[in-house]
C-alpha positions in Angstrom: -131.8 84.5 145.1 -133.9 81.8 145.7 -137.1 84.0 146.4 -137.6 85.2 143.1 -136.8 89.1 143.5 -134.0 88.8 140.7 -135.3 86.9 137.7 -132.6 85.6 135.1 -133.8 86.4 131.7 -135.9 89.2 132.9 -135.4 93.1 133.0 -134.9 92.4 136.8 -131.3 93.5 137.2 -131.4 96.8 135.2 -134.8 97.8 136.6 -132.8 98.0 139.9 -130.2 99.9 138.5 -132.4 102.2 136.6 -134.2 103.3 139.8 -131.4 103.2 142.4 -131.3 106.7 142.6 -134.5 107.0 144.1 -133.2 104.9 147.0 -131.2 108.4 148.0 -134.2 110.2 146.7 -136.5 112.4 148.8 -139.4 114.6 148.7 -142.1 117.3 149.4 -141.6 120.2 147.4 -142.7 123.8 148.6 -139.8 126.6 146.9 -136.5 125.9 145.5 -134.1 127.8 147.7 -132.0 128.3 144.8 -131.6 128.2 140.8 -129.9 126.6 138.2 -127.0 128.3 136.2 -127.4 128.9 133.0 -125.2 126.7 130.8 -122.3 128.6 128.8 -122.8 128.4 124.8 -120.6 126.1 123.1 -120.4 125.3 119.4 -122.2 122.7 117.3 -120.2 119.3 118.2 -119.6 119.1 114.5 -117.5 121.8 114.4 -115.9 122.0 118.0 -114.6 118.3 117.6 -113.8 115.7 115.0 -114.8 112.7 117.0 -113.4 109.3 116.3 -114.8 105.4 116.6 -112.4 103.0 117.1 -113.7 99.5 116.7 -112.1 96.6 118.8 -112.5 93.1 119.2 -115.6 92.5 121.5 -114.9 90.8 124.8 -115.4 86.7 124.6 -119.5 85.1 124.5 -120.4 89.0 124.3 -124.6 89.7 123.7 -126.3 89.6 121.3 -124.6 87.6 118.6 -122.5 90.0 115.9 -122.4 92.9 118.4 -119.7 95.7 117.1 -117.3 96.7 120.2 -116.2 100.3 119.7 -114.1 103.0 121.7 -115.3 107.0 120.9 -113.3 109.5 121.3 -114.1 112.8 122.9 -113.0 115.4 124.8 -112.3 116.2 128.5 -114.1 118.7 128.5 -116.4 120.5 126.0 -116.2 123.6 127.1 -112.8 123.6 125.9 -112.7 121.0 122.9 -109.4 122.1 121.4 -107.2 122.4 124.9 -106.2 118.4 123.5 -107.4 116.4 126.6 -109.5 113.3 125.7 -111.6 110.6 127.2 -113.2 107.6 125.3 -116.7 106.3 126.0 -117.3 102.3 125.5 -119.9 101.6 122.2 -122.1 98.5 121.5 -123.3 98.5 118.3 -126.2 96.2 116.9 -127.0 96.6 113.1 -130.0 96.0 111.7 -131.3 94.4 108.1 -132.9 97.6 106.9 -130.1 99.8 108.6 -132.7 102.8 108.5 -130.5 104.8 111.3 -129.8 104.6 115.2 -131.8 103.6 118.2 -129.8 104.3 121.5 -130.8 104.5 125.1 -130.2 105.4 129.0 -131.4 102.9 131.4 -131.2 105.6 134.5 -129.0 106.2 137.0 -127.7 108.6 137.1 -124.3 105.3 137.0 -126.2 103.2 134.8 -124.9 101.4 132.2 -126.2 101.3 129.0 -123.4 98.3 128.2 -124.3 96.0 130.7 -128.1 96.5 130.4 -127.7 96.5 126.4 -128.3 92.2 125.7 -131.5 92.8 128.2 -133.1 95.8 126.0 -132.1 93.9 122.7 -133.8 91.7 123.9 -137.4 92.4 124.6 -137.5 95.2 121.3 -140.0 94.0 118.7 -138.9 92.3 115.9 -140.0 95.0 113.6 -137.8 97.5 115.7 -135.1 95.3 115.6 -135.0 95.0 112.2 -135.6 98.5 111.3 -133.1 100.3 113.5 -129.1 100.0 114.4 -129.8 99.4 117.9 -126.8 101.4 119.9 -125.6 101.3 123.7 -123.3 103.6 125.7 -121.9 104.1 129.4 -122.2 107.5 129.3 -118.8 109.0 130.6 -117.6 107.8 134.0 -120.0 104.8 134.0 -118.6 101.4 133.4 -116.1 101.0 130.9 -116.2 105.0 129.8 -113.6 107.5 131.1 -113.1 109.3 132.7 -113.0 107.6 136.0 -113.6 108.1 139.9 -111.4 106.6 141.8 -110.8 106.4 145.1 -114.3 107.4 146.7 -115.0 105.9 150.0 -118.9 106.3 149.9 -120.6 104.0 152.4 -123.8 102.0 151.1 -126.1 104.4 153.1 -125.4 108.2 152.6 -126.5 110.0 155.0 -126.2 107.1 157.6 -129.8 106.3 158.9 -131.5 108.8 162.0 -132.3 106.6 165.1 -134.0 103.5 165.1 -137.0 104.0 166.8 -138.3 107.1 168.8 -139.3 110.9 167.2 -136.2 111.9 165.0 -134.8 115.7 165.4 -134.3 116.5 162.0 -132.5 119.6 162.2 -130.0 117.4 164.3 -129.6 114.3 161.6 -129.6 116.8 158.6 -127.1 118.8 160.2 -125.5 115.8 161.2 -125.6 114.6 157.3 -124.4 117.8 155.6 -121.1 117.2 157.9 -120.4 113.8 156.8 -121.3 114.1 153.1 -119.2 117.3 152.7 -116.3 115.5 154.3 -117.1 112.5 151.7 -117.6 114.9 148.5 -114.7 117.2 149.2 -112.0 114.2 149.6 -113.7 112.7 146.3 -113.0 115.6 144.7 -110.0 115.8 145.7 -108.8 112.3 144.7 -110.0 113.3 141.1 -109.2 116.6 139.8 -108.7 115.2 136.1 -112.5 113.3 136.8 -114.6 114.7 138.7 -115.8 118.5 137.1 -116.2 116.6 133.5 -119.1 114.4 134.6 -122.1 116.2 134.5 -125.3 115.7 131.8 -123.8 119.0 129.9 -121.1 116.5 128.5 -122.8 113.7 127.8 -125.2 115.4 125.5 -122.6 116.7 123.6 -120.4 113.1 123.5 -124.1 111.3 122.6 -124.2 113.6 119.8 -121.0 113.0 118.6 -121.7 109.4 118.4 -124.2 110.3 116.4 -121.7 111.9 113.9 -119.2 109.0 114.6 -121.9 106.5 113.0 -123.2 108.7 110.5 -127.0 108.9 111.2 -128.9 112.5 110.8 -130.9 111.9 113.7 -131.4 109.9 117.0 -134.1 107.7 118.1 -134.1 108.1 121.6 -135.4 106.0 124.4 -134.8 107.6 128.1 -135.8 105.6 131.3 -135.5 107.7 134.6 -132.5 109.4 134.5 -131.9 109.1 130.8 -135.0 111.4 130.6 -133.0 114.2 131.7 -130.7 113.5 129.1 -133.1 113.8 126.4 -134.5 116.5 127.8 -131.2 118.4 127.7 -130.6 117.0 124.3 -133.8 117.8 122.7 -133.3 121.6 124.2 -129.6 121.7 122.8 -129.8 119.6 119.4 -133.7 119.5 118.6 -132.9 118.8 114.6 -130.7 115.9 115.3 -134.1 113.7 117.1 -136.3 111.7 115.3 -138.8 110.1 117.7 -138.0 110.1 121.6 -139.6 108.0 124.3 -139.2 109.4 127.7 -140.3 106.9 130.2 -140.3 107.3 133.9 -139.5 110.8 133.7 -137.7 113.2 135.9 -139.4 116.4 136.6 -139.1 119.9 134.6 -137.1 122.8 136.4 -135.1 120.0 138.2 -132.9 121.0 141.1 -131.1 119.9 143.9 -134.1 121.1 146.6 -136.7 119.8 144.8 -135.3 116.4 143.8 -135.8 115.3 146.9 -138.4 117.6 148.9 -140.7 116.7 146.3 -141.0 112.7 146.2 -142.9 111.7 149.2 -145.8 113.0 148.8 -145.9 111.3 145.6 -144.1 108.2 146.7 -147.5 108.6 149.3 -149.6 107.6 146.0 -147.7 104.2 145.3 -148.4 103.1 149.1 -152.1 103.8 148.1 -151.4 101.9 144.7 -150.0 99.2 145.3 -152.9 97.4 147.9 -155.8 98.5 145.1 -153.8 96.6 142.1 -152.0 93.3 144.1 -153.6 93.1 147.9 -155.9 94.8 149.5 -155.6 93.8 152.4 -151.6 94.8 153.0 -153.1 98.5 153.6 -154.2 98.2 157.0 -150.9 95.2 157.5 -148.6 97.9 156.7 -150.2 100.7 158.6 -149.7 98.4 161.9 -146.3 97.3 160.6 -144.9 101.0 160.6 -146.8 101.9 163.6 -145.1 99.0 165.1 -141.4 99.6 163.8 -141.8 103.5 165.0 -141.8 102.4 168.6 -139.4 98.8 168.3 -136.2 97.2 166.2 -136.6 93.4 165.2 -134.3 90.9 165.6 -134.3 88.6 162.8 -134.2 84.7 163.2 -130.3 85.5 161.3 -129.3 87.4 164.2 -129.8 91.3 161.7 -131.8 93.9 163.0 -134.6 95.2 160.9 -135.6 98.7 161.6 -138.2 100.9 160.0 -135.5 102.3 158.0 -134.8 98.9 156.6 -138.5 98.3 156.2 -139.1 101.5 154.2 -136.0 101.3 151.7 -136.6 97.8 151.1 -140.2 97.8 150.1 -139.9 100.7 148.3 -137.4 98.8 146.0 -140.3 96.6 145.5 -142.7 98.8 144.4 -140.5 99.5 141.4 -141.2 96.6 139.2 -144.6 95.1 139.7 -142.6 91.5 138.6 -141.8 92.0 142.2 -145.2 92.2 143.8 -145.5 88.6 144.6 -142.3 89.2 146.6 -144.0 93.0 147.8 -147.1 91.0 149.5 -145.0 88.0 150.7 -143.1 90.5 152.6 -146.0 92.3 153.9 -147.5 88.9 155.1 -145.4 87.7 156.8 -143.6 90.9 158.5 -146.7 91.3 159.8 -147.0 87.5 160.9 -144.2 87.9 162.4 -145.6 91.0 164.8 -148.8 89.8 165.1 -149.1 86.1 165.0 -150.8 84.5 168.3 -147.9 82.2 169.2 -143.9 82.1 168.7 -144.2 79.6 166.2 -145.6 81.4 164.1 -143.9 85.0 164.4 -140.6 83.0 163.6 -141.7 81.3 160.4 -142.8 84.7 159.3 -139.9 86.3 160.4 -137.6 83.7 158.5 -139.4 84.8 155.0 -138.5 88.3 156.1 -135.1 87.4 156.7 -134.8 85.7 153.7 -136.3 88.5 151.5 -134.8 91.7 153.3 -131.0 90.1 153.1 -131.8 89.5 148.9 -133.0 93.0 149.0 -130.0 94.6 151.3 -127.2 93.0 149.4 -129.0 94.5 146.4 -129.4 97.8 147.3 -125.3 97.6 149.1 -124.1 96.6 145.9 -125.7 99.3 143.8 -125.5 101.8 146.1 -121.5 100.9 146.2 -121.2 101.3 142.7 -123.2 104.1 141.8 -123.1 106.3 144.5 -119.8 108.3 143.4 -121.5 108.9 139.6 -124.3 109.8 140.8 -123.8 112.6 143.3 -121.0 114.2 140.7 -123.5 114.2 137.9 -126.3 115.0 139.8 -124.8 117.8 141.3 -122.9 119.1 137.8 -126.5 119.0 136.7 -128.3 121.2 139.5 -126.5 124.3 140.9 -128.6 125.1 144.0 -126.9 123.8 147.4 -130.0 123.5 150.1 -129.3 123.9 153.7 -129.7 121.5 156.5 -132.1 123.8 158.2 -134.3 123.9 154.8 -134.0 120.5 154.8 -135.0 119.8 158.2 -138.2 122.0 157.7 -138.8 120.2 154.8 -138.6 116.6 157.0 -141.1 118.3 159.5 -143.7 118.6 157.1 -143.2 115.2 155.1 -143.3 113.5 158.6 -146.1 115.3 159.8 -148.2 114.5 156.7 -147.2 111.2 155.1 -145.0 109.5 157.7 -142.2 109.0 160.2 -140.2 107.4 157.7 -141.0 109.4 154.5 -138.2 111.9 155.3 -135.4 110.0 155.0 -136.2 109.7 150.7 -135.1 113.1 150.8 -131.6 112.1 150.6 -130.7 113.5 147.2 -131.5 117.2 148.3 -128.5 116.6 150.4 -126.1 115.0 148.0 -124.1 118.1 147.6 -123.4 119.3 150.8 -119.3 120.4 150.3 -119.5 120.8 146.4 -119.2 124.2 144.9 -121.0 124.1 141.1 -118.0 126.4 140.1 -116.1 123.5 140.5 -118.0 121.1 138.2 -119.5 120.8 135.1 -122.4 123.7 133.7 -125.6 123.0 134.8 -128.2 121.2 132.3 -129.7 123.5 130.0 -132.8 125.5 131.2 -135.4 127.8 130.1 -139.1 128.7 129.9 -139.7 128.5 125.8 -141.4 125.4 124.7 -139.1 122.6 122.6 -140.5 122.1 119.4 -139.3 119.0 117.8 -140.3 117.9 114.3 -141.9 115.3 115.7 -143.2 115.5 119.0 -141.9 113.1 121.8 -144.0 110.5 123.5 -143.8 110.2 127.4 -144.8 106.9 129.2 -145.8 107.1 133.0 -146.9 105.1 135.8 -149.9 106.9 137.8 -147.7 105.6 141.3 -144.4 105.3 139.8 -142.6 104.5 142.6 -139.4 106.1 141.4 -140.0 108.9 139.6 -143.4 110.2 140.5 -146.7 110.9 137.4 -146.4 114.2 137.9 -142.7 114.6 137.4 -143.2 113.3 133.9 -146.7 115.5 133.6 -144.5 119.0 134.3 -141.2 117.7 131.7 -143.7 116.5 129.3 -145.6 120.1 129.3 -142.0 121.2 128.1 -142.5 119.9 124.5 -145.1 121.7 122.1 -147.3 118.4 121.0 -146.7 115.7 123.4 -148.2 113.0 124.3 -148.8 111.0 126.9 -149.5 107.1 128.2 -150.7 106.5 131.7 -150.3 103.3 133.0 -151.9 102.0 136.2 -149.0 100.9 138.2 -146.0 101.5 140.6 -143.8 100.5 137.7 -140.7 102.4 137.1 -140.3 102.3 133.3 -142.9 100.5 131.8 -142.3 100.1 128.0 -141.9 96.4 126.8 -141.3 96.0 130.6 -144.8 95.1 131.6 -147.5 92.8 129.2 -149.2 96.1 128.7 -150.0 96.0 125.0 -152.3 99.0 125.4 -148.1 100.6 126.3 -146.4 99.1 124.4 -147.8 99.1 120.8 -148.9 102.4 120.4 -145.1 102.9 121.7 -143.6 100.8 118.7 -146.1 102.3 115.9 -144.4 105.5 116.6 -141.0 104.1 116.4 -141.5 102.8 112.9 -144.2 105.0 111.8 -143.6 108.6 113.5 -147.4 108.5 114.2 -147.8 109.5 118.0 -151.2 108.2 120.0 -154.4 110.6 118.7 -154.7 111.2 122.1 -153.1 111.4 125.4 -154.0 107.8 126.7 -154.6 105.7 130.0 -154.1 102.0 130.6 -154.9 99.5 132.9 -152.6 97.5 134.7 -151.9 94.5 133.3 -149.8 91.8 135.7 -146.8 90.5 135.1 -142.9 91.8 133.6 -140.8 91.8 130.5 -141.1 88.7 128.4 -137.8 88.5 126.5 -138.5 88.2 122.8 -135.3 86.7 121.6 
């Protein structure tokens, strides 16, 4: 990775992780054909399920230093805690001096794990939150080293496969074409894992993250949710709202989530980073990328490694950029020299630029492969536990009409998880995340941070989940950034963020911020 788009000793690697569901995501919303099922009552954890911490020798050189290695015990399946099936879900456990309770986290996903990403987030706390709280990591169940497992899942790296090249797409044709062959891969998933599979969904987890909480004997969470892990605070708080003492939700998911609107809706928004992004790192790559697009519509590059780049390629790719503004140096070198590479007066020229491309889009393909590969199994089963409605591939392709027509040939194809469930009936999975139109009143209210052109989960997804909670407030932050606490130099982010950590004492005031350049700086 000698181009700098994966930096060691940076949040690099998880940031990628946290957003990779955004690289199936999609957009536009108008009406969501269908809604949620309400979730079934269940008693208190406490008193449905004794849960149990096991504590085990912690794999050799593991991070940070004096890390506690622990297997929790939980049930199957919630719903029926007594019925004596079990699953355990993989602990890290860093204590502080004052021991004054728990901090945990969800770096995203949904397939992140909060184990492999846990040495990275220890890392870049401050001091005085270090110290303060237990700092506490989890794969939530089916991620990582927590049961239960997928197994057997043949999902490809791209799902749906990529619409033609270059000419005008029919989109009834490619969605139809996409319902087909995700059905045929969710149905024979599901089938591999009947013991799996239906126990997956965010409905669980809330209840086994409250159980850890039980297991390790703290009153109350603090509660830091990036992207996905949003959702699951938002479905905690709803659930358990006494057991939360501060929650930051940062790069939040939308309010009224479902499987329609997960995807119709992002495009337009996604349409604000393209704006974003020249204004705060080059503005000249506006106008390069209008021609670069233009250009890609009508033709498929042949790389000086022999790979062909379409716009599909192009669009993903950069996208990924826009998610961590570390990568902008990498964003405008890619711009630059793409558009060398189509523009240039002589061949000479076109193929040095072309090489850079090369060089960058085969980091950034091997990336996206090798997430996609590992989450993409997670993901759909958790998603679409989560969010009951099943869109159609006609609503789908009038959808794609509209986003093409108004932002883009390629904006479409980020619509992707509005067809994640084609072949999944909900009556089959897990109940769907808790819903409903009364405001959550924590004791103290939650702060939500946001990027005005996150690139992954769009401003106003975290404006309507944020309207949700009675007292909120907010922190804007000028960037495409997805996730931006202790991620970015921002300190006019990040401290007000710690103060209420340690003090409880939210901003005055909902609050904007400039961007400041530059990533995570690891503080130990």
């Amino acid at each position: 990775m000698g181009i700098g788009i994966i930096r060691k000793g940076t949040a690099r690697p998880l940031l990628g992780a946290i957003c990779a569901v955004a690289l199936l995501a999609g957009l536009a919303g108008v009406v969501a054909p269908g809604a949620s099922a309400a979730a079934p009552a269940v008693s208190p954890v406490a008193e449905a399920f004794e849960p149990t911490l096991s504590y085990y020798k912690c794999p050799p050189k593991s991070l940070p230093a004096g890390v506690q290695c622990a297997k929790l015990t939980v049930p199957l399946d919630w719903q029926n805690p007594s019925d004596g099936r079990t699953t355990t879900i993989d602990v890290r456990v860093k204590r502080s001096k004052e021991g004054k309770g728990g901090l945990t986290f969800n770096p995203g996903g949904p397939g992140g794990s909060g184990i492999d990403s846990f040495p990275t987030f220890y890392s870049i706390l401050p001091d005085e939150v270090v110290s303060q709280f237990d700092f506490v990591a989890w794969d939530p169940r089916g991620v990582g080293r927590s049961g239960p497992k997928l197994t057997g899942c043949q999902y490809p790296s791209e799902v749906p496969s990529n619409p033609q090249p270059v000419g005008p797409v029919d989109w009834q044709e490619f969605w139809q074409g996409a319902a087909d062959e995700i059905a045929a891969l969710n149905t024979a998933c599901l089938a591999a894992n009947p013991d799996s599979a239906p126990y997956l969904g965010t409905w669980q987890v809330i209840r086994d993250l409250d159980a850890l909480r039980a297991a390790l004997g703290y009153s109350t969470w603090n509660y830091w949710g990036m992207s996905y892990g949003t959702r699951i605070g938002h479905a905690y708080a709803r659930t358990f709202p006494s057991k939360l003492r501060a929650m930051v939700m940062d790069g939040s998911v939308m309010a009224n989530e479902s499987t329609y609107r997960n995807g119709t809706s992002f495009p337009a928004n996604y349409w604000v980073s393209l704006q974003l992004f020249p204004a705060l790192a080059a503005p000249a790559a506006a106008r390069k990328i209008t021609v670069i697009e233009k250009y890609l519509d009508d033709t498929v590059l042949v790389l000086p490694d022999d790979t062909e780049f379409t716009r599909w390629d192009w669009a993903g790719q950069f996208k990924m950029l826009l998610t961590g503004q570390s990568q902008y140096p990498t964003a405008v070198a890619f711009v630059n020299n793409l558009y060398a590479g189509i523009t240039a007066p002589s061949p000479a020229e076109r193929a040095k630029g072309l090489e850079v491309v090369a060089a960058i889009s085969e980091a950034l393909r091997k990336t996206i492969e090798a997430q996609m590969l590992e989450l993409a199994a997670v993901l759909v089963f958790v998603n679409c536990s989560d969010m009951h409605d099943r869109p159609t591939a006609a609503e789908l392709a009038a959808a794609s009409e509209s986003v093409e027509r108004n932002y883009g040939s390629t904006q479409p194809i980020f619509m992707g998880n509005s067809s994640a469930c084609f072949g999944l009936n909900p009556d089959d999975l897990s109940p769907a995340i808790p819903s409903g139109s009364s405001m959550i009143a924590l004791k103290t209210p939650p702060v939500f941070v946001l990027s005005s052109g996150d690139a992954a989960t769009p401003w106003v997804w975290g404006r309507s989940l944020a309207n949700t909670f009675a007292g909120s407030r907010t922190i804007t932050y000028n960037s495409t950034q997805h996730v931006a606490y202790m991620l970015t130099p921002s300190t006019c982010v990040n401290a007000p963020v710690t103060e209420y950590l340690l003090t409880l004492k939210p901003p005055s005031r909902n609050r904007l911020c400039a961007y400041a350049p530059g990533g995570a700086v690891p503080l130990r």
